[in-house]
C-alpha positions in Angstrom: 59.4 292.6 -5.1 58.2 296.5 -5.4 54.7 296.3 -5.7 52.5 298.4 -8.8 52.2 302.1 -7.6 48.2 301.4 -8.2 47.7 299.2 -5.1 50.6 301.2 -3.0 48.1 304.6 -3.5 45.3 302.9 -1.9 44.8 303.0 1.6 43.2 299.8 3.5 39.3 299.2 4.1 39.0 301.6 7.9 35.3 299.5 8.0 36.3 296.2 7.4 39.9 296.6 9.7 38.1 298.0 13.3 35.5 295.0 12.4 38.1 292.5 12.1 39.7 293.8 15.5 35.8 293.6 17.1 35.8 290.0 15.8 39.0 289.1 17.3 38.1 290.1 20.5 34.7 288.5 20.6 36.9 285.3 19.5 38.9 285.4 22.7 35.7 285.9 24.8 35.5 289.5 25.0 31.9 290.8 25.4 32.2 293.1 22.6 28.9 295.7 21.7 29.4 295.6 17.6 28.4 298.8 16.3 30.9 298.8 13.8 28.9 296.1 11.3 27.4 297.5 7.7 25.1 294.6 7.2 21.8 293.8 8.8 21.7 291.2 11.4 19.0 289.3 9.9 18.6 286.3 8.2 18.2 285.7 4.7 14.3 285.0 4.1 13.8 281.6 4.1 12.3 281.9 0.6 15.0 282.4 -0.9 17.2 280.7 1.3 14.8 277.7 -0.3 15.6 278.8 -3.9 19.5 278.3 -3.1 19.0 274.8 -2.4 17.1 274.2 -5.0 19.2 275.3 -6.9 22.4 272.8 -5.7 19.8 270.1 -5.9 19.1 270.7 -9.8 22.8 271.0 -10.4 22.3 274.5 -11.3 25.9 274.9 -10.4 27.8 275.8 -14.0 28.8 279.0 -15.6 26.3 281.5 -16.4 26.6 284.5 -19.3 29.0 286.8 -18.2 26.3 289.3 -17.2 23.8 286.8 -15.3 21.1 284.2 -15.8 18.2 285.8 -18.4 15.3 285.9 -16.0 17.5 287.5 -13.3 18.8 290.6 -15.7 14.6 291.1 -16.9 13.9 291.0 -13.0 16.3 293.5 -12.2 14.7 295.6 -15.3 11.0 294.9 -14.1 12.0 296.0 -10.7 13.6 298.9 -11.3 10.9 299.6 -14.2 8.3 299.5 -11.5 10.4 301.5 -8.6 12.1 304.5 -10.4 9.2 304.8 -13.4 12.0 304.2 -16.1 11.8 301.7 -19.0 14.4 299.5 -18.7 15.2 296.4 -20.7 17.5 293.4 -19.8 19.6 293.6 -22.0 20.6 297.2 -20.0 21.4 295.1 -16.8 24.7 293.5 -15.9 24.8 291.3 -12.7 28.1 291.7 -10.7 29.4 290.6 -7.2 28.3 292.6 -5.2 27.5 295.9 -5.6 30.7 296.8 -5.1 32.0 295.5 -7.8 29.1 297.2 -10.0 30.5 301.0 -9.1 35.0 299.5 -9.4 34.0 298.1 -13.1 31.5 301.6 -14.1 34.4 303.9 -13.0 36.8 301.6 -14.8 35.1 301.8 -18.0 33.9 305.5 -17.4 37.3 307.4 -16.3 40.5 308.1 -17.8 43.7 309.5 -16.6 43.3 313.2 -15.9 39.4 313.1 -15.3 37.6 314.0 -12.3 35.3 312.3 -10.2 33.0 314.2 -7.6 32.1 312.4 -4.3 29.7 314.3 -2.0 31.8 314.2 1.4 31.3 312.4 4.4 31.7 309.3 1.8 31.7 305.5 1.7 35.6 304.4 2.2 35.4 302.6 -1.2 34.7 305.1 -3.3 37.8 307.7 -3.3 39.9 304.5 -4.0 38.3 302.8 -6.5 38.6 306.2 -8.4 42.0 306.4 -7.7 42.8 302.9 -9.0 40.6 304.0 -12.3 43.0 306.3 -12.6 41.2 309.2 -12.4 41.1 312.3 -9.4 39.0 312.1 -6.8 37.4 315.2 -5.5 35.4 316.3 -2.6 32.1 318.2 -2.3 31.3 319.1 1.1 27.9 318.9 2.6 27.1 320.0 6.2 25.4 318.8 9.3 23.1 321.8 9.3 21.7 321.2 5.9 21.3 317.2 7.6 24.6 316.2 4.7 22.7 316.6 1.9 24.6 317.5 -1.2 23.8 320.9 -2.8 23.4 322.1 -6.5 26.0 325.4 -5.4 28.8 323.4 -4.1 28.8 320.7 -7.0 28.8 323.5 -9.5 31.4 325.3 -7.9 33.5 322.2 -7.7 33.0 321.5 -11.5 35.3 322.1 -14.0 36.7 321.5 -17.5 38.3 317.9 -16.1 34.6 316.7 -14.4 33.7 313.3 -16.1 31.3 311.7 -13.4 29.5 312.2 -9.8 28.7 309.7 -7.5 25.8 309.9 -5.3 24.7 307.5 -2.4 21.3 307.9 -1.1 20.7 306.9 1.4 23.9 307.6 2.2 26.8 305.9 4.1 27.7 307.0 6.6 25.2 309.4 7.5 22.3 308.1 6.4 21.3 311.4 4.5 18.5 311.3 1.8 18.1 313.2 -1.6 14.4 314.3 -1.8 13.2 315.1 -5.0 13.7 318.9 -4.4 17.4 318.4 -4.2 18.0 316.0 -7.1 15.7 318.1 -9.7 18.7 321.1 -9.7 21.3 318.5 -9.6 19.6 317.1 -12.6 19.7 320.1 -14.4 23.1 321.1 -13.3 23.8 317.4 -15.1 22.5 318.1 -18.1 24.0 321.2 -18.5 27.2 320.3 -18.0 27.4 316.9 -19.5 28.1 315.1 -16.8 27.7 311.1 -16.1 25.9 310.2 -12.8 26.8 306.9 -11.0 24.0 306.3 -8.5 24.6 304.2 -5.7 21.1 302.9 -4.3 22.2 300.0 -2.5 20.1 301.5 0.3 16.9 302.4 -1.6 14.7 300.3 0.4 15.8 301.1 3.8 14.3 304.8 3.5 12.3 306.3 6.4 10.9 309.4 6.6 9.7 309.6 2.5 10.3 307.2 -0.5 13.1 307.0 -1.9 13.9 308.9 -5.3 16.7 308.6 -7.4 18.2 310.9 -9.9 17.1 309.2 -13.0 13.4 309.7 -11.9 13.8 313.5 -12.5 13.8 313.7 -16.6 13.9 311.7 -19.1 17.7 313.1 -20.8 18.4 311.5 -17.5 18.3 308.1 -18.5 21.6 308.5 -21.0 23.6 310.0 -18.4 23.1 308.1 -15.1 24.2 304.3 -14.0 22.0 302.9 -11.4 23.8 300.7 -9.1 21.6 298.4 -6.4 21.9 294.9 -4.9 20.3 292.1 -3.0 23.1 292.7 0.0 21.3 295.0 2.4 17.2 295.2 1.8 17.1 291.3 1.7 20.3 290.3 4.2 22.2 288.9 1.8 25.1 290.7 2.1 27.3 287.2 2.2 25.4 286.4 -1.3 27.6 288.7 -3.7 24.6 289.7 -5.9 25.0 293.8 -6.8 23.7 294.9 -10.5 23.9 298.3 -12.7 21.6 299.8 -15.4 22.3 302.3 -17.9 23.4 303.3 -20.9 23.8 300.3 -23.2 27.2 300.8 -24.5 28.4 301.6 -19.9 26.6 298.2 -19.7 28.7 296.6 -22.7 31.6 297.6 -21.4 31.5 296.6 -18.2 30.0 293.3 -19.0 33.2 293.2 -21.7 35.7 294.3 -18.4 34.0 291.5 -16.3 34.4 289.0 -19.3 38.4 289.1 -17.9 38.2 289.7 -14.5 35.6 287.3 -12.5 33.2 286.3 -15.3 29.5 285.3 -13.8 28.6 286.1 -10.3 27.8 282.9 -8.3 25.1 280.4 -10.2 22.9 279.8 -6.8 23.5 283.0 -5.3 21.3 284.6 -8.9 19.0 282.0 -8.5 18.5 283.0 -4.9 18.6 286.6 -6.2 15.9 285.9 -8.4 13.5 284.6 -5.8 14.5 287.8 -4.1 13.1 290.2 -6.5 10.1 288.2 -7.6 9.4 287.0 -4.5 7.5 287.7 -1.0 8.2 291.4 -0.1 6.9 291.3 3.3 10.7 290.5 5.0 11.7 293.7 3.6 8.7 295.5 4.6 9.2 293.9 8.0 13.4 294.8 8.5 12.5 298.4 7.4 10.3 298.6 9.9 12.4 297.2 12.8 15.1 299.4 11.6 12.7 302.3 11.6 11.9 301.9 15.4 16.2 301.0 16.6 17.0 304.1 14.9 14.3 306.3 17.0 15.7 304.4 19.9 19.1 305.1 19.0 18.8 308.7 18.1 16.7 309.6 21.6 20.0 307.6 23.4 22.4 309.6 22.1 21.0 313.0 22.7 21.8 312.0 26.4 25.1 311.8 26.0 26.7 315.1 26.7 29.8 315.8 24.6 27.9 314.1 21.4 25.5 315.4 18.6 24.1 313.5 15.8 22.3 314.4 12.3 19.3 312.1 12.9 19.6 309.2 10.0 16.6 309.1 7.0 17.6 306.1 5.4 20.7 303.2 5.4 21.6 302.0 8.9 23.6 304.4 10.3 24.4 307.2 12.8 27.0 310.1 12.0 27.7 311.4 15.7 30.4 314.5 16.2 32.8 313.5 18.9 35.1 316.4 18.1 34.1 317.9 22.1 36.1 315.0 23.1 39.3 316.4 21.7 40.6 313.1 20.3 40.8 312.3 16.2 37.9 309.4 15.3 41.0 306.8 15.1 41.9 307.0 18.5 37.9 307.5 19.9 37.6 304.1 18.2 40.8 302.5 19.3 40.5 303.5 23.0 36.3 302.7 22.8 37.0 299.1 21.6 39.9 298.8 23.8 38.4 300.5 26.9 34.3 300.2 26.9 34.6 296.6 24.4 32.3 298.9 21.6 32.7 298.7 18.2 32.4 301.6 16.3 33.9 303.3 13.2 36.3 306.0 12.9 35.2 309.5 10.7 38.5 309.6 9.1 37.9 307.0 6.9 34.6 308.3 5.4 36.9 311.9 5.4 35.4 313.4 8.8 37.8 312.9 11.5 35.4 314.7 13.7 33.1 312.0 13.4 32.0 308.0 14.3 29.7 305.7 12.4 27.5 304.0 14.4 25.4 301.1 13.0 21.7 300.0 14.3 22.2 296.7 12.4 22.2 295.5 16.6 19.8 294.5 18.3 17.7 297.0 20.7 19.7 295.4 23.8 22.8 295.8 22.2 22.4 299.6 21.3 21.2 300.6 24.6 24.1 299.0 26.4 26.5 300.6 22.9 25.3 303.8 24.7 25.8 302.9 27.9 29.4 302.5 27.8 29.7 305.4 25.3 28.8 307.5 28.1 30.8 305.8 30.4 33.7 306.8 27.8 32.8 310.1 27.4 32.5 310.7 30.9 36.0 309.1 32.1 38.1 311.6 29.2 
């Protein structure tokens, strides 16, 4: 049976494919280092772990509106009212499943054939296909390790033209962990405005921001407001990655329409998951406070390990979980470095070419400080038996 030429343009998940393989191995008893993971390794606050039960207990277990339980959506709103110092009202929310599914159903109801989509490059795997299967062109911006990734107002100008519809930004980013200060997102702003074009903002990492708060692009004007989607989640800040809770805000007629695309695809997200999303948000704040800060000191100790591996260099990470380190002195593409690191030192890592550097591997500090010493033990050891 041919299959639709939609799915047969899409390439598989590189991230979720050398985790599967790390998994298998650990299975058969393989002492594997897993540096390939994108989700912290702690455990959901017991708060709200406590607010999921309750939840089955009071048979809180039916259908919800489409676009999630009322005093999640006016949580969302207060919290993001509060965090980015823009007005937002519930109504503007829709909960989805996982944040993931936030950005596939915004560039669903945002792109058309023939449009183009800008995606600062190194990017998250996801995003090139889920433009492709909205049908619309995917096109690259480069950033550079000198300027530590972050995405410049010259090279997105020079990369718009007649056909550009949206740009997606990610900050923190995956997989370098790069940040947009405020100095970098006012020209982009204006360069938005100017142009008329519609921002997707990916801020899954928001709270996991090291060096300086985070900012996000609607914070830099107030015509902002009508052209950006802010997209955010429970997943990584609260290790809930397992719960499926992502949201958006924007634009009410974006939010209608993706509320009115989710309508037909998966209706509500899960019942107890929003519930447990809900104590999230409203919640204690001192888990977060504390992972942030744990994360803060693995990737100091990370960073000061790798710059004693000769053959490697690495863009120290602001925010997110994750190290970009050029392998490109070993001579071998990212796929291969992966393959033979998994196969040869048992460490998990993930290969450049899927975030479109093949010069490059992602490493992730969601391990413990044991862990990523001994991940850079036997990276060495690699590195020093090519």
């Amino acid at each position: 049976m041919p299959l639709s030429p939609r799915i047969t343009a899409v390439a598989p998940s590189s991230t979720l494919a050398i985790t599967a393989k790390a998994k298998a191995l650990k299975a058969q008893g393989v002492d594997v280092v897993n540096l390939a993971g994108g989700e912290p390794d702690f455990e959901t606050p017991v708060h709200i772990k406590a607010a999921a039960v309750a939840a089955i207990q009071e048979g809180f277990t039916k259908y919800t509106p489409t676009a999630g339980i009322p005093d999640l959506r006016a949580a969302v709103a207060a919290s993001l009212t509060a965090d980015l110092g823009v007005p937002y009202q519930p109504s503007e929310v829709v909960v989805t499943n996982g944040a993931k599914q936030a950005l596939y159903n915004a560039l669903q109801v945002l792109c058309q054939p023939g449009d183009e989509v800008l995606i600062p490059s190194p990017y998250w795997v996801s995003y090139p296909e889920m433009v492709t299967l909205a049908g619309a062109t995917p096109v690259f911006v480069a950033t550079t390790p000198a300027d530590r990734f972050r995405l410049s107002v010259e090279a997105v100008e020079r990369a718009v033209t007649a056909k550009t519809r949206v740009l997606l930004l990610n900050s923190p980013s995956n997989p370098t962990g790069s940040i947009l200060p405020k100095a970098s997102l006012l020209p982009l702003a204006d360069l938005v405005e100017r142009r008329g074009l519609f921002v997707i903002s990916d801020e899954i990492y928001d709270r996991l921001s090291y060096d300086e708060p985070h900012t996000s692009i609607v914070s830099c004007g107030p015509s902002l407001r009508a052209q950006t989607l802010v997209v955010n989640g429970v997943s990584k800040a609260y290790a809930m990655t397992g719960w499926r809770i992502g949201y958006a805000a924007g634009p009410q007629p974006v939010i209608d329409a993706m509320i009115r695309l989710q309508d037909h695809s998966t209706s509500n997200s899960s019942s107890v998951s929003q519930r447990a999303a809900l104590a999230a948000l409203t919640g204690d704040q001192a888990p977060v406070a504390a992972m942030a800060a744990e994360f803060t000191a693995r990737r100091d100790l990370l960073v000061a390990a790798l710059r004693t591996v000769p053959g490697l260099s690495c863009v120290p990470p602001q925010g997110a979980f994750y190290a970009f380190c050029d392998i490109s002195a070993s001579g071998l593409a990212s796929t291969v470095f992966a393959e033979r690191l998994l196969t040869e030192r048992h460490v998990a890592v993930i290969p450049g070419a899927g975030f479109g550097w093949d010069t490059h591997i992602r490493l992730s500090f969601c391990a413990s400080r044991a862990a990523l010493d001994e991940g850079v033990r036997r990276l060495r050891a690699f590195l020093e038996a090519l």
